[in-house]
C-alpha positions in Angstrom: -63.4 -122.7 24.4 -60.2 -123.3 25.3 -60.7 -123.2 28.9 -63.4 -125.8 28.7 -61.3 -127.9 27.1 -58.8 -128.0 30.1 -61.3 -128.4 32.5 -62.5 -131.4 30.0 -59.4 -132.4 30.3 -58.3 -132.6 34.0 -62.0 -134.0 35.0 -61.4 -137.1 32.3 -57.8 -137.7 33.4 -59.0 -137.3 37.3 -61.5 -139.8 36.6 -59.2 -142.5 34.9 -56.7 -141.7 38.2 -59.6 -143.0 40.3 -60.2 -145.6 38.4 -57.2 -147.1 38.1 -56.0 -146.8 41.8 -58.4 -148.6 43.6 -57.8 -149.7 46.8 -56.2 -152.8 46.3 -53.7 -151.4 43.8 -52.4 -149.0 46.8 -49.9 -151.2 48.5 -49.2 -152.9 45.5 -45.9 -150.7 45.2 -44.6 -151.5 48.7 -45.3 -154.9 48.1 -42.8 -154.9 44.9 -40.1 -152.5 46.9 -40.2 -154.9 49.5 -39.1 -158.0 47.2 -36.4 -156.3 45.3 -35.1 -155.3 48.6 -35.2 -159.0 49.7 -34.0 -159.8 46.5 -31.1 -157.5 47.0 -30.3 -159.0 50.1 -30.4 -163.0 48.8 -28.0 -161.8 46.7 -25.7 -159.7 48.6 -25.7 -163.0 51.2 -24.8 -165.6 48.1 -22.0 -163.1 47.2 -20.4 -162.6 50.6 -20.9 -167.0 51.0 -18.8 -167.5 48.3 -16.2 -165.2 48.1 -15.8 -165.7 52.5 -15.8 -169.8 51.8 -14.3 -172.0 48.8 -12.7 -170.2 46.2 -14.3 -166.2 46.4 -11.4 -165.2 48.8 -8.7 -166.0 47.0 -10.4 -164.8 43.3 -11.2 -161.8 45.2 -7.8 -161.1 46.1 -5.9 -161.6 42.4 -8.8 -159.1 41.3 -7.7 -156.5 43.5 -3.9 -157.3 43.1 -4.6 -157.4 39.5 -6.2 -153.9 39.6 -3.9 -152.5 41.7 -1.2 -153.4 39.4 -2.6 -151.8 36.5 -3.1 -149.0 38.2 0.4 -148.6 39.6 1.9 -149.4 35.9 -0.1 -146.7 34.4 1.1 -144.1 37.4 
């Protein structure tokens, strides 16, 4: 009984696996991967805009300094 059961089991969760990935739904993942990635990068450009023109360098710098310096006190 038992054993039928499992096989019950893997042919009914095979069968909602095929269901559910139809072809369409295949490169729906690569699709998605490749818009974080270009979200990734959109934002990675913005960041190194702003802190290479207006204000971003010199913020940039009093971060570190300020960092450093904390560091170094609690040395």
């Amino acid at each position: 009984m038992r054993n039928n059961l499992i096989r019950f089991h893997i042919r009914s969760t095979d069968r909602l696996r095929r269901r559910w990935t139809s072809l369409g739904d295949r490169g729906q993942a690569t699709t998605e991967y490749a818009l974080v990635l270009l979200g990734a990068a959109v934002i990675a450009l913005l960041v190194v805009a702003w802190a290479t023109a207006g204000g971003g360098a010199g913020k940039i710098g009093r971060l570190f300094d300020t960092v450093i310096d904390e560091v170094v006190s609690r040395v």
